[in-house]
C-alpha positions in Angstrom: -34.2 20.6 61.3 -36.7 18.3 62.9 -36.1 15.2 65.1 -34.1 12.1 63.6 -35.9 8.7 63.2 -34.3 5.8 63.8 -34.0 4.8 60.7 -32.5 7.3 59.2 -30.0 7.6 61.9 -28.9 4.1 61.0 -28.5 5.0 57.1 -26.5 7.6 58.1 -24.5 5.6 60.1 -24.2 2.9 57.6 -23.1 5.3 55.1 -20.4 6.9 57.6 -19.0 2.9 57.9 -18.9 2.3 54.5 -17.2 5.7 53.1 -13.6 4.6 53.4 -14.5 1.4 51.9 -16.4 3.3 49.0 -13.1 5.3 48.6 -10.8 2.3 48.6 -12.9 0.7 46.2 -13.0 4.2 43.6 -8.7 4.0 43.9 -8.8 0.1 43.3 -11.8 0.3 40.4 -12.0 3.6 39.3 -15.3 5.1 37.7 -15.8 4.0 34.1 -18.3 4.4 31.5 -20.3 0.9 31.5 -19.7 1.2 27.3 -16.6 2.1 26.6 -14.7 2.2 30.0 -13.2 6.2 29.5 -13.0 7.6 32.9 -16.4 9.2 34.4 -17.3 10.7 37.9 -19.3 7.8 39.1 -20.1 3.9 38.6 -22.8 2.8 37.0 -23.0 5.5 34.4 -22.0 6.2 30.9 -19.8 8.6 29.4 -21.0 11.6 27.5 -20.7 10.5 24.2 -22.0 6.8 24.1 -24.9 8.4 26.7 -25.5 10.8 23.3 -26.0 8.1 21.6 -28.7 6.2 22.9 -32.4 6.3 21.9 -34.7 5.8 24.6 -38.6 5.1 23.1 -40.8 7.9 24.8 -44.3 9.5 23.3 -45.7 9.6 21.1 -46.1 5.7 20.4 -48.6 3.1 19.6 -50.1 2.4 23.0 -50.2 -1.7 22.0 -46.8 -2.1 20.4 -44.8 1.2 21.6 -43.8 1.3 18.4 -42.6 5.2 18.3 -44.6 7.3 15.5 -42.3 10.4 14.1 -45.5 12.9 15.1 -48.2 12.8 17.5 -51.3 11.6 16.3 -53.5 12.2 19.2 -54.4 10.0 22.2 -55.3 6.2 22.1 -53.4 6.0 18.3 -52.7 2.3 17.6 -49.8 1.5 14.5 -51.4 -0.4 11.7 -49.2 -3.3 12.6 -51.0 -3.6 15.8 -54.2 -2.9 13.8 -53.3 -5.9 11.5 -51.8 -8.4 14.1 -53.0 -7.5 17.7 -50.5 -9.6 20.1 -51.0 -11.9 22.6 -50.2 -8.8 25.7 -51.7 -6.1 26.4 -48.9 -3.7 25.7 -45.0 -3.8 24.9 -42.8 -0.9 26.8 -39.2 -0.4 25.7 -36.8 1.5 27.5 -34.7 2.5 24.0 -33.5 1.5 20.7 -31.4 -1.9 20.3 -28.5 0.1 18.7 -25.0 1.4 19.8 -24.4 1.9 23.4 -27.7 -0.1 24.1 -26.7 -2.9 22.2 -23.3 -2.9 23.8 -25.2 -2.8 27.2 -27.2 -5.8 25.8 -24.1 -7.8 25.4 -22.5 -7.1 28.8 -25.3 -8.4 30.3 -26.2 -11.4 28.2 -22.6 -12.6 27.0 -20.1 -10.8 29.2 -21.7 -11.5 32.7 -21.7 -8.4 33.8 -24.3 -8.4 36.2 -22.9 -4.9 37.4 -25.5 -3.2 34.4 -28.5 -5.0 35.4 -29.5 -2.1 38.2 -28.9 0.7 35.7 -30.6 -1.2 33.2 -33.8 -2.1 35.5 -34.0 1.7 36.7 -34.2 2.6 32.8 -37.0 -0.2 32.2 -38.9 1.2 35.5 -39.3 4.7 33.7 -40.0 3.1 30.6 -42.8 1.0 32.0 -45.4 3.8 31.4 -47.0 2.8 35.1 -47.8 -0.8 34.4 -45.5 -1.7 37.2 -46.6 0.6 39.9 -50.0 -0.9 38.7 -49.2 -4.7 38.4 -49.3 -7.7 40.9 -46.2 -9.3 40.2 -42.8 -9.5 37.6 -42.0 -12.4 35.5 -38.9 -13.2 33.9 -39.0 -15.0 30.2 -36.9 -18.2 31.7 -33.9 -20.1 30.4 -34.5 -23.8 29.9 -32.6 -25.5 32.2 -29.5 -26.7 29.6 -28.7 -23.4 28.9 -29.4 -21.6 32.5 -26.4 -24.3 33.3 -24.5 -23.5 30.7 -25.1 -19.9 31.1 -25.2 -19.8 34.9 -27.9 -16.9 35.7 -30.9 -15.7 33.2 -30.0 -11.8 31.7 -34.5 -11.5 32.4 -34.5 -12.9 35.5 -31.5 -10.2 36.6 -33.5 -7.2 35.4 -36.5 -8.1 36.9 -35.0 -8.8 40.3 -33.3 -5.3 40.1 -37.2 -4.0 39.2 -38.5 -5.8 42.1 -36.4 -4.0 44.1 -36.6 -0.6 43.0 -41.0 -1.0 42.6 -41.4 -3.1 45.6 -43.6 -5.3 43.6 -43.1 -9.3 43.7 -40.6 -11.4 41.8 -42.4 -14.5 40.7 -38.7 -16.2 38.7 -39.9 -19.8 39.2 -44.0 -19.4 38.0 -43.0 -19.7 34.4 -41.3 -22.3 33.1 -39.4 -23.3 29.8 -40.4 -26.9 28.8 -38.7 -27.1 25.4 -35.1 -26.6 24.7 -35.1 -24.0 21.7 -32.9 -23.4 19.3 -30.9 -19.6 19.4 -33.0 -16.9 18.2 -30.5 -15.2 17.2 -30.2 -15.2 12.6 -33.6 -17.3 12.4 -36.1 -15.3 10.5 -39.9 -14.1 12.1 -41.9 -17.4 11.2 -38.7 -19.7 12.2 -38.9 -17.6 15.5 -42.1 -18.3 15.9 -41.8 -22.1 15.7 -38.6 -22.3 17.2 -40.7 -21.3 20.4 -43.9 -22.8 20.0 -45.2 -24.9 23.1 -41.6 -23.8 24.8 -43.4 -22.7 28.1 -45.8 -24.0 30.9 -46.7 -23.2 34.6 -44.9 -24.8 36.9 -47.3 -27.1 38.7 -48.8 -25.8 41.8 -48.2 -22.3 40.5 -51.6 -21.4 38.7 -53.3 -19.3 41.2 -49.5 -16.6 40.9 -51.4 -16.2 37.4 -55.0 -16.6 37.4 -56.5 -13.1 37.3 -53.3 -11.4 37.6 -51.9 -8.4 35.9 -48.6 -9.3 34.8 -45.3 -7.3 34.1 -43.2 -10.1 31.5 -39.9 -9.1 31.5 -37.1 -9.4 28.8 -33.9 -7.9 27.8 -34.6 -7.4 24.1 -37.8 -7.3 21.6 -36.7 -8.3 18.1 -40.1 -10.0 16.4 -41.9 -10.7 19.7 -41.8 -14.4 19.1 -40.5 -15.7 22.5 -43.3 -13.4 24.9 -45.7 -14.1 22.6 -45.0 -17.3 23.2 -45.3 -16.8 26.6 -47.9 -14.4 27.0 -50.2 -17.1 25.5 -49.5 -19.6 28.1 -50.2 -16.5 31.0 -53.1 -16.0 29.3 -54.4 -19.5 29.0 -53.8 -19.7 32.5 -56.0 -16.9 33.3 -53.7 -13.4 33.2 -56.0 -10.6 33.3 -53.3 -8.4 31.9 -50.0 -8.5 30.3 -47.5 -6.1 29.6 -44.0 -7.3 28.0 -40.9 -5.2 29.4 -37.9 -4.9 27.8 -34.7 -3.1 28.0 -34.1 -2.8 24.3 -36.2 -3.2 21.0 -35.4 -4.1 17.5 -36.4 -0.7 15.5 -35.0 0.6 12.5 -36.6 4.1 12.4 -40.1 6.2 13.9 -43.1 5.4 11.8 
């Protein structure tokens, strides 16, 4: 075994330290499946069944809307809906299905303040991201406006992207994009109500154009439904100059493959 570096010497020596507290805290919190909370062998994990249930998007898929096709068509395929409509981005990415478990994980997150998922979560999203965030210059989080961030007290996009920023290295621009407009929930309005409800709800925060002029951008948000809300925003990156855009979520509305 060659020669120890100093910095691994103090990771080990960090991790020696913290074992009995590690143990202390498995008696006090045992592990738990982040779903269903059945017993498991680690944190931050789920259990064999709701793990079985999850659907994570991978190829083949439309390379615009990574919407997954049932058989693969060959290279470069676009879905006609992307055909029909091109979006505002360059590309959606999806880490799986918003269904079951992922849903469930959604929810934690969102309504249940559990921040505790938002690490798993973010390491899903990093596979998922298809190298656009090995490749980008910076992560931005869809923002809260500022009624509900206080009502709310942290933003469920802003979480995963921090946890991204970590694991990629890559910067966390949370305060670049604003929300200017106090929107209604998204939640049981319809695709063109969406799409108003959101209209004009986003600007760059003054003094913050060159973070986005000529950038590529990673826009990060927990769930795709209809793609209102980063459309939305990926017009005003765009009218302020994004070279690129690719929209990030952790879950997307999908009923089955096309």
């Amino acid at each position: 075994m060659g020669p120890i570096d100093g910095e691994t010497r103090v990771e080990f020596l960090r991790a020696q330290l913290l074992r009995p507290f590690s143990a202390l805290a498995d008696f006090l919190y045992p592990p738990a499946c982040s779903v269903c909370g059945i017993s498991t062998g680690g944190h931050r994990g789920l259990c064999a069944k709701c793990w079985s249930g999850i659907r994570f998007i991978e190829r083949p898929y439309c390379e615009v809307l990574g919407i997954p096709f049932s058989h693969d068509l060959g290279a470069g395929i676009l879905s006609a809906e992307a055909i029909a409509s091109p979006p505002p981005f360059d590309r959606l990415r999806s880490a799986a299905t918003h269904d079951r478990a992922v849903r469930d994980l959604v929810h934690g997150l969102k309504y249940r303040d559990r921040t505790d998922l938002a690490p798993m979560m973010a390491a899903w999203m990093l596979r998922a991201s298809d190298g656009t965030v090995e490749s980008c210059d910076t992560l931005i989080p869809v923002p809260l406006h500022r009624t509900r961030m206080l009502a709310r007290k942290f933003n469920q996009a802003a979480e995963l992207a921090r946890h991204m920023a970590r694991l990629s290295g890559k910067p966390l621009l949370a305060a670049t994009l604003i929300r200017v407009k106090r929107t209604s929930q998204q939640v049981g309005l319809g695709a063109k109500a969406r799409e108003d409800n959101v209209r004009s709800a986003f600007a760059i925060a003054k003094g913050c154009e060159n973070d986005i002029f000529g950038k590529r951008i990673v826009l990060v948000d927990d769930v795709y439904t209809t793609g209102a809300t980063v459309a939305a925003a990926s017009r005003t990156l765009r009218k302020a100059g994004a070279a690129d855009i690719t929209v990030l979520t952790f879950a997307r509305a999908l009923s089955e493959p096309i």
